[in-house]
DRENZASE-779290 format. One record per residue (C-alpha): x, y negated, z negated; residue in three letters. Coordinates in steps of 0.001 Angstrom, whole numbers, plus 524288, in hexadecimal, padded with zeros to 5 digits. Example, Ala and Ser with C-alpha at 12.3 -4.5 7.8 and 13.67 -1.06 7.14 Angstrom:
BEGIN
8300C811947E188Ala;83566804247E41CSer;
END
This chain:
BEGIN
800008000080000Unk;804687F284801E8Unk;802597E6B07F8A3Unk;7FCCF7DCD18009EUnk;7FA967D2847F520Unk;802867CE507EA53Unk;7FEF77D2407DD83Unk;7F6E57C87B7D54CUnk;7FDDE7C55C7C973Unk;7F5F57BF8D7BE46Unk;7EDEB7B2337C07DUnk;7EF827B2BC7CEF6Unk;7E2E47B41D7D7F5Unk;7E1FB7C17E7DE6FUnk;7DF227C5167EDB4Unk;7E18F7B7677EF85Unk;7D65D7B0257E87CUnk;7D5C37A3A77E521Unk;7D6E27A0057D620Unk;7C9C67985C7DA3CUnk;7C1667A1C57E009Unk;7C0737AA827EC77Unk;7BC7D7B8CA7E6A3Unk;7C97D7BA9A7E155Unk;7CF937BEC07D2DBUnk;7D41B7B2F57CE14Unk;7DE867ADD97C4A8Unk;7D9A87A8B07B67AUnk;7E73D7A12C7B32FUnk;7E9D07AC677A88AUnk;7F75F7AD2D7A453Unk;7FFAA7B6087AD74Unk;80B277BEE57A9FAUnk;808447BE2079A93Unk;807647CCFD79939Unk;80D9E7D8CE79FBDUnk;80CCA7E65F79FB3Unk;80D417EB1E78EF3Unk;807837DD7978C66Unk;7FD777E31C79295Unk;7FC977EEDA78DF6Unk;7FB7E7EB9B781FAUnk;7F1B17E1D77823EUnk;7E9E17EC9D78914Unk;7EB537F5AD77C58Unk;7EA897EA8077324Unk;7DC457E86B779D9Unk;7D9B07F6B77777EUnk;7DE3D7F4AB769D6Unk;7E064805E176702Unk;7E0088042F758EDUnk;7D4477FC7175854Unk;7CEE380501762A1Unk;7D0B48114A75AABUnk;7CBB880CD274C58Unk;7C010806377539FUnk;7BDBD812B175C69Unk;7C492820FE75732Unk;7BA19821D974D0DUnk;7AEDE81F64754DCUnk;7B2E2828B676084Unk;7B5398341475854Unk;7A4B883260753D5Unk;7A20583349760B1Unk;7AB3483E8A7662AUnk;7B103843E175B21Unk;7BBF584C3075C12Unk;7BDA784759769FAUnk;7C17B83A5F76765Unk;7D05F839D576EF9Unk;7C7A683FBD779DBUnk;7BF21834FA77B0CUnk;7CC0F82AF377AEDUnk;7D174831B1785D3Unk;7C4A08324378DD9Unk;7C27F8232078A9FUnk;7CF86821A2790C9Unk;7CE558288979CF5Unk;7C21881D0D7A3EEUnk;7CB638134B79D36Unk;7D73A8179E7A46CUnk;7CFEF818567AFE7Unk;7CA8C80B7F7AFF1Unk;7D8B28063A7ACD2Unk;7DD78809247BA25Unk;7D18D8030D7C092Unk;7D49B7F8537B906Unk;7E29C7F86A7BCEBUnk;7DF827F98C7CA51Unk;7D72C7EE5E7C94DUnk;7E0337E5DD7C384Unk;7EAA77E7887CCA8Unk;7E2DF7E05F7D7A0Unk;7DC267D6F97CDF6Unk;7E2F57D54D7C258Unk;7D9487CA517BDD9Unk;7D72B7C8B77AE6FUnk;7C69E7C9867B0A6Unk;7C9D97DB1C7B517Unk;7BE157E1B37B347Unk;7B56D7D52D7B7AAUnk;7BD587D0B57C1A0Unk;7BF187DF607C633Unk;7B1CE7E1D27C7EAUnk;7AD897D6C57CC9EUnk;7B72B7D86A7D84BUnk;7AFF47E6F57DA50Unk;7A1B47E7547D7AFUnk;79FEA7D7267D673Unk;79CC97CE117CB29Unk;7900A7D1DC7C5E0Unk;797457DDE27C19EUnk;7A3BC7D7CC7BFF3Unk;79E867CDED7B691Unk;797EC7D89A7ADDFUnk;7A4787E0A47ADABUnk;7ABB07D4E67A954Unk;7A0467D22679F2FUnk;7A2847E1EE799D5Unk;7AFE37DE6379941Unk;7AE017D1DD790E0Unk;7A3867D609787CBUnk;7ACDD7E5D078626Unk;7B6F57DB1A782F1Unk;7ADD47D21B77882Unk;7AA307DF7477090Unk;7B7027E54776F47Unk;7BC087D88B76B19Unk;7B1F47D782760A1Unk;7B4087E54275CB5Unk;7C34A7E28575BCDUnk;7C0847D6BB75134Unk;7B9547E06D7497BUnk;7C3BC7E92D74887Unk;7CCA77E2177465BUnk;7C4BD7DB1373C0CUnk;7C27A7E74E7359DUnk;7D0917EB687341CUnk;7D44C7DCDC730ADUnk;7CD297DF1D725D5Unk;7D2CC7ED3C72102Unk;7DDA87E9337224BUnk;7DCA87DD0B719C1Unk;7D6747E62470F08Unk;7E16E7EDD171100Unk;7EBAB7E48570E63Unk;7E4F17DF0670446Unk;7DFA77E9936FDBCUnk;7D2377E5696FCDEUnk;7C5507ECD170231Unk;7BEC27DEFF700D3Unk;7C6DD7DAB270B0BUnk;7C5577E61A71429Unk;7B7B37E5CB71113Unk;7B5A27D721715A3Unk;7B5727DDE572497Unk;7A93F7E362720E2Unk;7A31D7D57471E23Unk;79CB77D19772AF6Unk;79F327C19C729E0Unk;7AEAF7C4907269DUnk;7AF707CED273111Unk;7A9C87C6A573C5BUnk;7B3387BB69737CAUnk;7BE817C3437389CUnk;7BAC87C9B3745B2Unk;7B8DF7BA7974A94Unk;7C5077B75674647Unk;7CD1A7C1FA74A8CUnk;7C5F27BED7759ACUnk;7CAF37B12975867Unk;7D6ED7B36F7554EUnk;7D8A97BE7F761F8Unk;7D16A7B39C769A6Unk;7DD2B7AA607651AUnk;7E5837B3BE76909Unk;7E1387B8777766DUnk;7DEFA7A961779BDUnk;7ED177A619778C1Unk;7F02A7AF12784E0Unk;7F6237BDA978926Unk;8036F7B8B3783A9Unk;7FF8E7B7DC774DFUnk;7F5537C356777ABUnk;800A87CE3177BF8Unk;80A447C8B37701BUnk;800BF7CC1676540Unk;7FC4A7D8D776D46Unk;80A807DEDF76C21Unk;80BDD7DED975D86Unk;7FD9B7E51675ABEUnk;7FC787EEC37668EUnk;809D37F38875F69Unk;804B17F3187526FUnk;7F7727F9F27569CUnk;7FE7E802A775D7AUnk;808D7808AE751D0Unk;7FFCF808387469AUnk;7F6768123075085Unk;803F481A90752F8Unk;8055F81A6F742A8Unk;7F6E881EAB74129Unk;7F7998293B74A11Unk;8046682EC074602Unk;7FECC82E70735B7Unk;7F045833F573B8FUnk;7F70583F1D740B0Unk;7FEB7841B1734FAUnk;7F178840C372CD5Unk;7EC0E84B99735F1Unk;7E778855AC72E70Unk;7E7EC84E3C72086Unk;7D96084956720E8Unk;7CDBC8514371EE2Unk;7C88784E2B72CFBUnk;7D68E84EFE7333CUnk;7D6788570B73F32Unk;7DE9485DFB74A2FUnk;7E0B885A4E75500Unk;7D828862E3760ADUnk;7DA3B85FD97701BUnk;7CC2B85F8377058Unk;7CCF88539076B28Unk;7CF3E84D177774FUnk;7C4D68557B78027Unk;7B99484B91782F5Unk;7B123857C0787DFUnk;7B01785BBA777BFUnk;7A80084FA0774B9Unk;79A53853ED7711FUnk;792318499877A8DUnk;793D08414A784D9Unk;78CF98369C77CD5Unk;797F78370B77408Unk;7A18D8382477D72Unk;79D5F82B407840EUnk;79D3982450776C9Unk;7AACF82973773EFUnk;7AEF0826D378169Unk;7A9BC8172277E02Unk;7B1EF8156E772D8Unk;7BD1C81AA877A48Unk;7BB3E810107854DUnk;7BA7F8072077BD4Unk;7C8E680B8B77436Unk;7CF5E809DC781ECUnk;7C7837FDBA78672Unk;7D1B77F0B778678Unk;7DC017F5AF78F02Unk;7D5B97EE6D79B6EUnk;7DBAE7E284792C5Unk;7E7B07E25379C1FUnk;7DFF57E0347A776Unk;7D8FA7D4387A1E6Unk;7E5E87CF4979EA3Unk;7EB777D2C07ACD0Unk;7ED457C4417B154Unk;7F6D07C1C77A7A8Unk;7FEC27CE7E7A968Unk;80A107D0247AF4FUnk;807FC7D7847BBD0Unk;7F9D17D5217BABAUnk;7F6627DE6C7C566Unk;7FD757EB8E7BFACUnk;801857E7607B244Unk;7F3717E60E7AABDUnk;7EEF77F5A57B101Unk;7FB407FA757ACCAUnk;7F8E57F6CB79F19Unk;7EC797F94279E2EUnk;7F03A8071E79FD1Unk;7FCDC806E67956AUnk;7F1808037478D30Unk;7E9F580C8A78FFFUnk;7F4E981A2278DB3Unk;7F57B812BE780C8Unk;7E8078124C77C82Unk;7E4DB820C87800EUnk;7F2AC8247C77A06Unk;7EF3581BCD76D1DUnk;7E0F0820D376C2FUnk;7E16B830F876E06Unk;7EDDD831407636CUnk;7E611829AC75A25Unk;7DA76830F975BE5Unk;7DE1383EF275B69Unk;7E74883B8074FDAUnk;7DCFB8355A74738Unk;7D3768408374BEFUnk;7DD598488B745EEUnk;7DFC383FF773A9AUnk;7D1EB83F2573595Unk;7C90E8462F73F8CUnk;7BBD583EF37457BUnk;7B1D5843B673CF5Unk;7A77A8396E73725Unk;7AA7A83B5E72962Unk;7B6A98368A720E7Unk;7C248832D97284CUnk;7BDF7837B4736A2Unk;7BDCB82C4B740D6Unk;7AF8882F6A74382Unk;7AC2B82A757349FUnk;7A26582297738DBUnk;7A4B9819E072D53Unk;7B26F81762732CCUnk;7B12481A35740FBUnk;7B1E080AA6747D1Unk;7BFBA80AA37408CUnk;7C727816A673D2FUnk;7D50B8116873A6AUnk;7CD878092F72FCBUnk;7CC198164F727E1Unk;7D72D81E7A72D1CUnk;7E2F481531729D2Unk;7E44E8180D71B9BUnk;7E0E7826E371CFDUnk;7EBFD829CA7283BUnk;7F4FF81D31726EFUnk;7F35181BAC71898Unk;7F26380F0F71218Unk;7FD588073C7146FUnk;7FD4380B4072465Unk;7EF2880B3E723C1Unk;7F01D7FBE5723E2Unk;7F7127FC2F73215Unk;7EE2F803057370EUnk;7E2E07F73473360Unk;7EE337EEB573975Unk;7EF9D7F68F7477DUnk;7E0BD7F65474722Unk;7DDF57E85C74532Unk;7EB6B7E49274D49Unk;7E6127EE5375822Unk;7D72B7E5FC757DAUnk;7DEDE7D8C575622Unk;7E6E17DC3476325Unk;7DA2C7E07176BB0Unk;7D3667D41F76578Unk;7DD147CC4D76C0EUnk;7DF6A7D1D67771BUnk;7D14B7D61D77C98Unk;7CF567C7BF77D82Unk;7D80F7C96178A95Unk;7CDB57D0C17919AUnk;7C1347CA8578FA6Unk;7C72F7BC0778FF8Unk;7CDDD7C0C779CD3Unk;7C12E7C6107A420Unk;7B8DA7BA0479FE4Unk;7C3D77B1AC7A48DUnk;7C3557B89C7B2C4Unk;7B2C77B9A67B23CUnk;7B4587AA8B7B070Unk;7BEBB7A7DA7B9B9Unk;7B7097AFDB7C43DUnk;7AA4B7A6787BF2DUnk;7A23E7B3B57B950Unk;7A38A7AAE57AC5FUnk;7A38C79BD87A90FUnk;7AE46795F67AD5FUnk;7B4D57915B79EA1Unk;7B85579F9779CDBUnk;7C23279DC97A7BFUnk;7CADD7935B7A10FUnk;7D8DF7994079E2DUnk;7DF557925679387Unk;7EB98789FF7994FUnk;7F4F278F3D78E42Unk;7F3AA79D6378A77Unk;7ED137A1D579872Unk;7E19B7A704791E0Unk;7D1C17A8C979467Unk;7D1A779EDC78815Unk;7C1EC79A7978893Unk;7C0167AC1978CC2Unk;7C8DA7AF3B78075Unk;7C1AF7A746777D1Unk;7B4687A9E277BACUnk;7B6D87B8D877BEBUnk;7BA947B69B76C67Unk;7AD437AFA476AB2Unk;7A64F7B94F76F45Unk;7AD7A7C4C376A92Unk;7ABF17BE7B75C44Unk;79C207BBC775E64Unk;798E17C99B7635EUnk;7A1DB7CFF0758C8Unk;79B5F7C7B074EACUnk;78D677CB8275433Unk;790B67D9ED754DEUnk;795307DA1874732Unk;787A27D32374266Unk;77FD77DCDF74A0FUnk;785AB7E832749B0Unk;78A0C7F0E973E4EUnk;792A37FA9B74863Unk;799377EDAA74D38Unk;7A7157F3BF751DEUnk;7A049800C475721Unk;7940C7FBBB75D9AUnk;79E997F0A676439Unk;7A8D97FDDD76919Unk;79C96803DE77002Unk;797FE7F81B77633Unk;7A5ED7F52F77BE7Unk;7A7CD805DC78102Unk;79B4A801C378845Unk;7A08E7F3E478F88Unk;7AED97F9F079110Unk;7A88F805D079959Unk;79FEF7FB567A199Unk;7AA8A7F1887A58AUnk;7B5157FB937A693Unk;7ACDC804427B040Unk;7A8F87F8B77B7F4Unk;7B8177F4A17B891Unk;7BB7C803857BCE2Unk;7B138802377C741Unk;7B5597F5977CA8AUnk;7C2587FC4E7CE0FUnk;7BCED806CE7D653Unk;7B37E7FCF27E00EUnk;7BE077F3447E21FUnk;7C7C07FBE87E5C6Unk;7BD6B803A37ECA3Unk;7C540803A87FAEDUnk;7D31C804DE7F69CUnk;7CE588124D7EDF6Unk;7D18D81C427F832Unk;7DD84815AA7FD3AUnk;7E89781E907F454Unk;7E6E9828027E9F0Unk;7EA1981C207DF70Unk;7DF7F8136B7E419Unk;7D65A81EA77E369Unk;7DA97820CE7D5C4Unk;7DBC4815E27CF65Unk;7D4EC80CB07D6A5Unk;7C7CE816927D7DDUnk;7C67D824047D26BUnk;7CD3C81DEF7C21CUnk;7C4B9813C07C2C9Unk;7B7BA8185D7C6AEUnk;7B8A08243A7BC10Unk;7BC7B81B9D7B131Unk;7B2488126E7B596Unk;7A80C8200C7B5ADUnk;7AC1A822D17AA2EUnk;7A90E8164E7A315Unk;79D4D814F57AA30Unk;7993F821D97A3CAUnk;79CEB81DDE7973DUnk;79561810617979DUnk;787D28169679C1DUnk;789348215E7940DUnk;78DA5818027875EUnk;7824B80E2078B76Unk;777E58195778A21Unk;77CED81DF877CB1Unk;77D1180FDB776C7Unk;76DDB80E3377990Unk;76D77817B376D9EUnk;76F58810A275F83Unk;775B581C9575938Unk;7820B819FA763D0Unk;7881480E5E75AC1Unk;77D77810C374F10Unk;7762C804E274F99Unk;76CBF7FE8675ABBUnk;766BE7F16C75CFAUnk;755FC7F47576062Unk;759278021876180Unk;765258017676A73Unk;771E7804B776860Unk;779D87F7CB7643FUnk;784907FBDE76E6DUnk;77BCE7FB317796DUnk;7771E7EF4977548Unk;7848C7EA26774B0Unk;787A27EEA878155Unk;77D397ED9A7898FUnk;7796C7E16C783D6Unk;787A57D9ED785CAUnk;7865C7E009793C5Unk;778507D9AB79684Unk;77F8B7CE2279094Unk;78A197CE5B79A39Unk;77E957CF317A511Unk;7787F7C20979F7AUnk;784857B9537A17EUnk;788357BFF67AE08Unk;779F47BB507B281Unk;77CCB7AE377ADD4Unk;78A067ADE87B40DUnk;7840B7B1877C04EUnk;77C677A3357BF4FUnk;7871B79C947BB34Unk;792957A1C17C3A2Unk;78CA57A7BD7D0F1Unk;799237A79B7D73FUnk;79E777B1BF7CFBEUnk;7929C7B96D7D08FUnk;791CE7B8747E135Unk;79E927BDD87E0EBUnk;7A6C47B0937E58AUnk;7AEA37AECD7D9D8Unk;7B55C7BDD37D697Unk;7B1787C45D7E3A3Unk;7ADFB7D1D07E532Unk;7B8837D9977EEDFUnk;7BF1A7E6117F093Unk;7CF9F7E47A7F1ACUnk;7D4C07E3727FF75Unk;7E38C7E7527FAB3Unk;7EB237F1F97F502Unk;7F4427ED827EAA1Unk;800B47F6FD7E750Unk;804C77FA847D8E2Unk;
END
């Protein structure tokens, strides 16, 4: 193949549009060349966050699958990896900061386009929310751990000092992520490393524990057969959670116009990411299976009194006292990181759905010091700190009921994005056994496969008992979803009023690629 076009690098127009208009990607005046390859890496994990991730999630998988927990992480992982090279693929022709929106728009149009930006957004609001409680939570452990006091630890269970703390903690990631990639990837170093050794400690003293506990158990290679789980009901809600414990990683992407190499770097590390989440999450899970076993009772993970946040209960038992208090620190350093850096992808794809006029125009301002979606950054903390702080006042299963809701808008945009792929690409597919691969036959199965997991997850949430609580006889999570998904179809509507260019397809226009870059 020949390359018969340079290479875009980041903030430059590509096929040759004009930063004005003309149906072209555009440039957003991001700052270029701030981040290259492990930067990006591991701002992908830091998104993730593994050890958040795994208190939030280990317990509440093993209710639903049991035994067959590290199954369920590894078949979570296989529609992720799969989307991950139709995102790659995607990026090297457009590596534009708005992905999954501008992506899709480009294939199917912007009706579509806009609502898989929207999913993208809103996946982005909830696990923000859900990271401030977290991280709230352990903030204060760990306080009435250092200070000895069980009225201080209990103070997280006061609703008025909890949602003050959770707006606080968003404020001060919104500070953060305002200031620009630079100051983003400095702090991101130290806690990804931090995150990552205290889980390496745990594992290592979990597997020594084997056997000491009264639920301790050994290890059985049937442990990672999906085909043993007992329904497909609860294979789909296990399979949820698992989407959700890799979700972030697309973080690189959103980043990719201030990457080095924007058009191979960000795919790249989206997949180091990636080896190191599935690596990080099948140790941890078949050791603490061993460790304490996932029955419902004592010290199992599927406890339902201690499900939503396992390491809370397991630190003293396996690390002991002194330890135990790292392991509060990895957790609320490894909630701290994604709180900071998941502001990169929704302030990125709201700066690109306002540059390409799918959202008022102030969103598109870039701040003329630190290169950043300033007005996007701080809105995205507004609103991340009024849903959180509704949630909490109307729901008592605040950080479950918000997990669900986010399995279900992860499967929709990321489906829509591996479809995306698939269509645009449509006439290069059969050209070489690559394109075929990677550009058709990855991403249309992971996109199946999510698909499968979103219909089959919407049907279960009409029922109350799926989260334990309901809102006029209808599963809260359903509600959540469905009803921040109607949302989504309001302001589109309005949008259409207010910015018909976008809308008639004059602005971001809808085409299939004429060229055939190399790697």
């Amino acid at each position: 193949m020949t390359q018969l076009e340079a290479r875009p690098q980041a903030g430059d127009t590509v096929r040759g549009a004009a930063p004005g208009g003309g149906g072209g990607v555009r440039g957003k005046g991001l700052g270029g060349n701030s981040v290259g390859l492990m930067g990006s890496a591991v701002i992908g994990i830091s998104t993730v966050a593994p050890v958040y991730c795994l208190t939030s999630t280990l317990g509440s998988t093993a209710g639903e699958v049991g035994l067959q927990m590290p199954a369920v992480f590894l078949a979570g992982f296989l529609p992720m990896l799969l989307v991950a090279f139709a995102y790659r693929e995607l990026n090297r022709v457009m590596p534009d900061c708005g992905t999954s929106f501008t992506w899709t728009v480009k294939a199917f149009g912007p009706k579509i386009g806009w609502m898989c930006g929207w999913g993208l957004v809103v996946a982005t609001i909830i696990v923000l929310s859900n990271l401030a409680g977290v991280a709230t939570s352990f903030f204060w452990l760990l306080a009435g751990e250092i200070t000895g006091s069980d009225s201080v630890a209990a103070l997280n269970d006061n609703k008025a000092v909890h949602i003050l703390t959770v707006l606080a903690l968003i404020a001060i990631a919104t500070a953060i992520s305002y200031r620009g990639m630079t100051a983003t990837k400095s702090v991101q170093y130290a806690l990804v490393g931090l995150q990552l050794l205290v889980l390496a400690i745990f594992v290592v003293m979990a597997l020594g524990k084997a056997g000491e506990f009264d639920t301790s158990l050994s290890f059985s290679a049937e442990w990672l057969n999906p085909f043993a789980i007992e329904s497909f009901a609860a294979f789909t809600a296990g399979l949820s959670l698992s989407i959700f414990m890799y979700w972030g990683w697309d973080a690189c992407l959103s980043a990719n116009e201030e990457t080095t190499g924007s058009g191979k770097t960000p795919g790249r590390a989206a997949l180091i990411a990636m080896v190191v989440l599935v690596g990080s999450y099948l140790v941890t899970g078949v050791v603490a299976q061993m460790a304490v076993g996932s029955g419902d009772t004592g010290l199992g993970l599927a406890n339902p009194e201690t499900s939503d946040n396992v390491f809370a209960v397991l630190a003293g038992p396996i690390m002991g006292t002194g330890l135990g208090v790292l392991l509060f620190v990895a957790v609320l350093a490894s909630a701290a990181a994604s709180l900071q850096t998941t502001f990169i992808p929704v302030a990125r794809t709201v700066l690109a759905m306002s540059a390409y006029e799918a959202l008022p125009a102030s969103f598109s301002k870039v701040n003329p010091r630190f290169k950043t979606p300033g007005l996007a950054t701080v809105v995205a903390g507004v609103g991340t700190g009024a849903f959180y702080t509704v949630m909490t006042l109307l729901s008592e299963n605040v950080l479950t009921d918000t997990i669900y809701a986010l399995g279900l808008m992860i499967c929709f945009y990321y489906s829509l994005t591996a479809f995306a792929c698939a269509w645009y690409f449509r006439r290069e597919i059969f050209r070489t056994g690559r394109d075929f691969v990677y550009k058709g036959l990855f991403p249309v199965l992971g996109g199946l496969m999510l698909a499968a997991v979103f219909a089959k997850t919407l049907y279960d949430m009409w029922d109350p008992s799926y989260s334990g609580s309901s809102v006029g006889g209808v599963g809260t999570v359903f509600v959540i979803g469905v009803g921040l998904l109607l949302l989504g179809l309001v302001i589109m509507l309005v949008m259409r009023r207010t910015s018909p260019a976008f809308f008639r397809g004059e602005v971001l226009k809808r085409d299939t690629p004429s060229l055939v870059i190399d790697d």
